[in-house]
N, C-alpha and C positions, 0 to 999 in steps of 0.2 A: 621315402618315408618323411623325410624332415618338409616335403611341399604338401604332406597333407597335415600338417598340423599348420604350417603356413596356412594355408588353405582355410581351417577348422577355427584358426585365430582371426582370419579379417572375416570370417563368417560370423562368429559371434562379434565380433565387434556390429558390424553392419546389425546384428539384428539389435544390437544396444542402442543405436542411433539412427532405425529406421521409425517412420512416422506411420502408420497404415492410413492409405487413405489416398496413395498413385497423386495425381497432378493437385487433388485438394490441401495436400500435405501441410500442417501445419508450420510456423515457421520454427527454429532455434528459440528457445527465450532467452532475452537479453542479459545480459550482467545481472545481477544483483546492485542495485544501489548502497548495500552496505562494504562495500568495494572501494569505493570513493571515500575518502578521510576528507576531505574538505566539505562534504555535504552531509553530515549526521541528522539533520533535519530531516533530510529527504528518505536516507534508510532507515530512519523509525517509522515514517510515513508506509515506505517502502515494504513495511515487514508487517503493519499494520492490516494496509490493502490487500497483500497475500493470504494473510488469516481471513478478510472479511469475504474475498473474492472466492475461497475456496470452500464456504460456507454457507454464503446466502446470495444468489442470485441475482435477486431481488431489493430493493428499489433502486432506480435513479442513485447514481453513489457519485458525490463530488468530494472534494477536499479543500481547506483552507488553514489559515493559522487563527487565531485565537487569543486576547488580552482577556480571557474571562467575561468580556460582556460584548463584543459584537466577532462575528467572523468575516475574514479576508480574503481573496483570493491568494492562492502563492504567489511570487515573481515567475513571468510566464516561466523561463527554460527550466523551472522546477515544474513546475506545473507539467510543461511539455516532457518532462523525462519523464514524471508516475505513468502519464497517461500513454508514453510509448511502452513501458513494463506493464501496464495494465488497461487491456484494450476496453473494456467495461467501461472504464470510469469518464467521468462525462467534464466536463471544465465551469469551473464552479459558476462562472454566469450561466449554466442552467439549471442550477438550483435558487429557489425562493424562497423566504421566508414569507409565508401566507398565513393570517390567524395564528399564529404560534407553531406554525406548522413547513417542513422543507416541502416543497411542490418542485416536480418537474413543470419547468416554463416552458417547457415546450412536447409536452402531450396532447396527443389528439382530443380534441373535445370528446367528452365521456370515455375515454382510456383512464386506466389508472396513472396516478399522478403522483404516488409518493414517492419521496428521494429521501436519501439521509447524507448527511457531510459530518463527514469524517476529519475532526479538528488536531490541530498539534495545537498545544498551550502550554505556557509554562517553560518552553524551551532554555536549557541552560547549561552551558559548560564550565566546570571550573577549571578546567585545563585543555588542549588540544585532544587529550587521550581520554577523559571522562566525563560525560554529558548523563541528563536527564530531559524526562519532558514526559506530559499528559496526555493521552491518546483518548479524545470523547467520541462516540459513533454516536451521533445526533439527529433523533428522527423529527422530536416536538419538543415541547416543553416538558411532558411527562416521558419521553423514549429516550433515553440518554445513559449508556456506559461509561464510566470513565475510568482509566487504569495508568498505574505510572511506570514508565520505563526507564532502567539505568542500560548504560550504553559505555561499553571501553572498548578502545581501540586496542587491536593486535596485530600480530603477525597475518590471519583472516581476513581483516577485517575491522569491520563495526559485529561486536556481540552485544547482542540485545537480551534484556531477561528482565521480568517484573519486578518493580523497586516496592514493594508494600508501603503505605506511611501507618507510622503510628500516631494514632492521635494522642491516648494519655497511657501509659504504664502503670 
């Protein structure tokens, strides 16, 4: 009796952690970037991408940092981590700012060519355990969200969750 509930246990397990799809099988997904305390940049970015990747398909998506008037590429092995947690996204020297506008630079002639980058700004910690920062998804001049996040560290993690501002009361 007791080998078929053994049995009934690694059955349900396997079917929790099975992929359908025989040799195409998708891979594991990585950590979470909000795992790491030394990179809070990277898991707001990280949690950022998650939300935009499981939403909209579509354009060209790069990422950078941001002083409010020009954007940057990350430092590569950040750069290199989003883009191992998120196969989609493209490494910001293939986004252009064209006309006021992000273009894939590297689109087929007459393929579609829009891209948006996805900016941190503002970045700021007042201590190792509570951080903020800006998250804009940047498509032009006129296409732009921009949202604030507060971030503390725990026993988890990095917890992320929207910091409202007030402008006047």
């Amino acid at each position: 009796m007791r080998g078929v509930f053994v049995f009934a246990g690694a059955l349900a397990l396997f079917g929790c952690v099975a992929v359908p799809g025989g040799d195409n099988a998708l891979p594991a997904p990585l950590p979470k970037l909000s795992q790491q305390h030394a990179a809070p940049q990277l898991a707001l970015l990280d949690s950022a991408l998650a939300d935009h990747f499981a939403e909209l398909p579509e354009p060209t998506t790069c990422v950078a940092e941001s002083d409010g008037r020009t954007s940057e590429a990350l430092p590569p092995e950040g750069e290199k981590a989003l883009m191992e947690r998120h196969p989609r996204l493209a490494p910001f020297a293939r986004c252009t700012l064209r006309d006021g506008n992000w273009v894939d630079a590297e689109a087929e002639e007459g393929a579609p060519n829009a891209a948006m980058v996805v900016e941190l700004a503002n970045f700021t910690c007042a201590d190792e355990f509570s951080c903020t920062g800006w998250i804009r998804m940047v498509r032009g001049i006129e296409g732009m969200t921009t949202n604030r996040f507060g971030m503390e560290w725990g026993a988890n993690g990095w917890v992320i969750a929207p910091a409202p501002v007030r402008i006047a009361e």
